[in-house]
RODO-2510 file (C-alpha; in nm, 4 decimals, decimal comma):
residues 153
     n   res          X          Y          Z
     1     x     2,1886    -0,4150    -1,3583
     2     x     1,9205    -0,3646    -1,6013
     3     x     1,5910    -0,5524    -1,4951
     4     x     1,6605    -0,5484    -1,1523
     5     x     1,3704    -0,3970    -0,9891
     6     x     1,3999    -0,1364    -0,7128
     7     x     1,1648    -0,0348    -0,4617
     8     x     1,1520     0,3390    -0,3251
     9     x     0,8906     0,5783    -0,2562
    10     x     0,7538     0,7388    -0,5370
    11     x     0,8194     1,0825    -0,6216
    12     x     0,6657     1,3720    -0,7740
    13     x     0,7871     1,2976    -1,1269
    14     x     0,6584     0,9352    -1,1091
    15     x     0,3090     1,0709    -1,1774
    16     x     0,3328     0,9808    -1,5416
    17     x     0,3466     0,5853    -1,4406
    18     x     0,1130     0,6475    -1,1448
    19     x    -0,1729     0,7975    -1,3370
    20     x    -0,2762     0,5023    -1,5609
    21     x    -0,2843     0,2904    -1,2665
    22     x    -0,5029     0,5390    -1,1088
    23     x    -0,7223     0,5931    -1,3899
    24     x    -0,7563     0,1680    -1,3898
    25     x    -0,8325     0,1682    -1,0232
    26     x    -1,1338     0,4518    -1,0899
    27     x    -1,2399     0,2628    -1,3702
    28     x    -1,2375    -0,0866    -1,1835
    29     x    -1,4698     0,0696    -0,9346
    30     x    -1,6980     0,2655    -1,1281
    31     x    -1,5818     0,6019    -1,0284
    32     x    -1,4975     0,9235    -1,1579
    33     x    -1,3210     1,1886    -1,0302
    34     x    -1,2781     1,5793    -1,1619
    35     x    -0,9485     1,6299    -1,2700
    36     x    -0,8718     1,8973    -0,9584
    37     x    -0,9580     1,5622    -0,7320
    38     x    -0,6612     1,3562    -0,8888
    39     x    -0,4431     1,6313    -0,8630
    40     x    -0,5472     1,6721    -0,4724
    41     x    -0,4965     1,2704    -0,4298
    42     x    -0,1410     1,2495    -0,5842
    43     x    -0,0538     1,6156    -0,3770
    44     x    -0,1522     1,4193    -0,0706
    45     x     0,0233     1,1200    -0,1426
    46     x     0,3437     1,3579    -0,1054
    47     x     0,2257     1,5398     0,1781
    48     x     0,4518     1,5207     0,4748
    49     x     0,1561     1,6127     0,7219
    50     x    -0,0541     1,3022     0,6246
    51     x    -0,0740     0,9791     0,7433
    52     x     0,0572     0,7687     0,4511
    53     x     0,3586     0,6626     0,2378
    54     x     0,3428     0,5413    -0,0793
    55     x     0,6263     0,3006    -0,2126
    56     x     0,6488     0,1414    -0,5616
    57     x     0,8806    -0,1011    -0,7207
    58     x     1,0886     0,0189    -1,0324
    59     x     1,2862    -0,1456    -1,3017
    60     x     1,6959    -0,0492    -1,3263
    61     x     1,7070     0,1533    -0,9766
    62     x     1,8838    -0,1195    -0,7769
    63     x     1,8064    -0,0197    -0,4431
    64     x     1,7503    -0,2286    -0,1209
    65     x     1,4207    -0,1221     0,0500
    66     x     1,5986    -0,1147     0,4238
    67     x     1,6847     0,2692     0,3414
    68     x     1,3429     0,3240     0,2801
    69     x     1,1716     0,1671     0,5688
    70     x     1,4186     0,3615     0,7699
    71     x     1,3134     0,6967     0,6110
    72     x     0,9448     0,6275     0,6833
    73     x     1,0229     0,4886     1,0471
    74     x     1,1655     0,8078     1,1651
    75     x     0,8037     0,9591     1,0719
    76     x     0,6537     0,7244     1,3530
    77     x     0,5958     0,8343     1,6565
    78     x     0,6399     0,6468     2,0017
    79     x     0,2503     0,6282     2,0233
    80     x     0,1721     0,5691     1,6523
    81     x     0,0682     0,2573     1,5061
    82     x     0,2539     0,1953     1,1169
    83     x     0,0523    -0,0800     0,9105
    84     x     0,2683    -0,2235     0,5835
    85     x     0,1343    -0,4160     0,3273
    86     x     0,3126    -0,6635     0,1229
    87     x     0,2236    -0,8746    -0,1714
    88     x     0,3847    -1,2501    -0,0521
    89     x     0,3844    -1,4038     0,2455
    90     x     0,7609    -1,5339     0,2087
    91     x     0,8497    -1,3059    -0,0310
    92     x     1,2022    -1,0813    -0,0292
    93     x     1,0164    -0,7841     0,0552
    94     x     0,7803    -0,9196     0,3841
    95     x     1,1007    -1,0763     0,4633
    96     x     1,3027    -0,7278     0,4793
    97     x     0,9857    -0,5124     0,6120
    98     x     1,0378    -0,7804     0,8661
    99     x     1,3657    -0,7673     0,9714
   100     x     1,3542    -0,3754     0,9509
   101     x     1,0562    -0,3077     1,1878
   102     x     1,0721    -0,5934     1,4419
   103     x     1,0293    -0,4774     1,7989
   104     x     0,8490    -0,1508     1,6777
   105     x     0,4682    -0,0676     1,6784
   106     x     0,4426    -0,2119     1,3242
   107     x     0,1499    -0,4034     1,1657
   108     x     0,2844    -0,6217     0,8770
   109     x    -0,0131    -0,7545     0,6168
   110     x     0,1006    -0,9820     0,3297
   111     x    -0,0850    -1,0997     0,0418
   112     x    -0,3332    -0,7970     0,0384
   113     x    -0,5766    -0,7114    -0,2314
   114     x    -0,7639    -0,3645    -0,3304
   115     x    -1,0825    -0,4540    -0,0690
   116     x    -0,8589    -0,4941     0,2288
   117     x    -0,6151    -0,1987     0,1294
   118     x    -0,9396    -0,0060     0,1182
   119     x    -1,1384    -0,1097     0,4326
   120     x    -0,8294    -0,0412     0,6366
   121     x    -0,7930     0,3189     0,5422
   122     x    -1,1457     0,3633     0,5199
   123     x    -1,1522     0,2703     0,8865
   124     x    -1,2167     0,4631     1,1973
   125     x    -0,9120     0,6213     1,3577
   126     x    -1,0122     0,5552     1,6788
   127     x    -1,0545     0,1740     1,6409
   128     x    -0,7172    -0,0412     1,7555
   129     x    -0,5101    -0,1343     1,3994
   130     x    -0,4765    -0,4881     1,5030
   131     x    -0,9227    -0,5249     1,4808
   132     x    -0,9419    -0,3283     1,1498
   133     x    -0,6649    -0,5470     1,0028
   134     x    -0,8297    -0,8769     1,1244
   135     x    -1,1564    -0,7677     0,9959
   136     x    -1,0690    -0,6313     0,7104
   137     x    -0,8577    -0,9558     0,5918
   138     x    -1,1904    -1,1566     0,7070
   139     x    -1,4147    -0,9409     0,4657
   140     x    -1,1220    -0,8898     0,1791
   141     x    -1,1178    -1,2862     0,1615
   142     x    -1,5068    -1,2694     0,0520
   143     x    -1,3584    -1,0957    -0,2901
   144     x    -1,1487    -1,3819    -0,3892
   145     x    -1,3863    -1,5022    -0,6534
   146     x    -1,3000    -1,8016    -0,9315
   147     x    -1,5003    -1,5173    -1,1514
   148     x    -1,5735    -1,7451    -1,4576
   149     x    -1,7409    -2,0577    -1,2155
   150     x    -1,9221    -1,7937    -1,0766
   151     x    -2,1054    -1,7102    -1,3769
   152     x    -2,0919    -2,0455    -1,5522
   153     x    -2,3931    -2,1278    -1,3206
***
């Protein structure tokens, strides 16, 4: 159906959409990166040898996202730790990450912004997943700023 919205992970030939988003995220931030670096970033985000997926939501590619969550569980191992974040607490897609991983060595985080996303990949491997998550939703709250009271003063 047209303006359904799917969610699957994003592929190689998405990096058309991805790259504005990118370039809004470097700009947001201050930051600048040579043209060889975005190219490295968006090779890694396919790489099967790191540490990450990356999933997006598209318009008219009906899909349900148990498939996906599927795919990227098989990539877990017994001793791994898988973190998932979601945008609503409540929401269809918490709800199916839910269903999908319960039982498993999964860390579900709902109604995340850029600061936490950040702090918990920024964090140290060798720290438990549960602690960065909790600390990083502790400091990411800090960023929720009513921006125009703040500088009405």
């Amino acid at each position: 159906m047209a303006g359904d919205t799917a969610v699957r992970p994003v592929r190689p030939g998405d990096r058309e959409a991805w790259e504005p988003l990118w370039q809004g995220y470097l700009t947001f931030y201050k930051a600048t990166l040579p043209p060889e670096q975005n190219d490295l970033t968006w090779a890694r985000l396919h790489d099967p040898a790191e540490p990450m997926h990356l999933i997006g939501a598209y318009v008219e590619e009906n899909k349900g996202i148990e498939e996906e969550i599927e795919a990227v569980l098989k990539n877990v191992g017994e001793g791994d730790e898988l973190i998932i974040f979601t945008d609503l607490l409540g929401g269809s897609i918490t709800n199916q990450v839910l269903r999908c991983t319960q039982g498993r060595n999964v860390h579900i985080v709902s109604g995340f912004n850029l600061a936490l996303l950040i702090e918990v990949l920024m964090a140290d491997a060798g720290t438990p997943a549960g602690e960065v998550i909790e600390s990083a939703i502790a400091n990411a709250k800090e960023q929720l700023v009513y921006v125009n009271k703040m500088t009405s003063k």
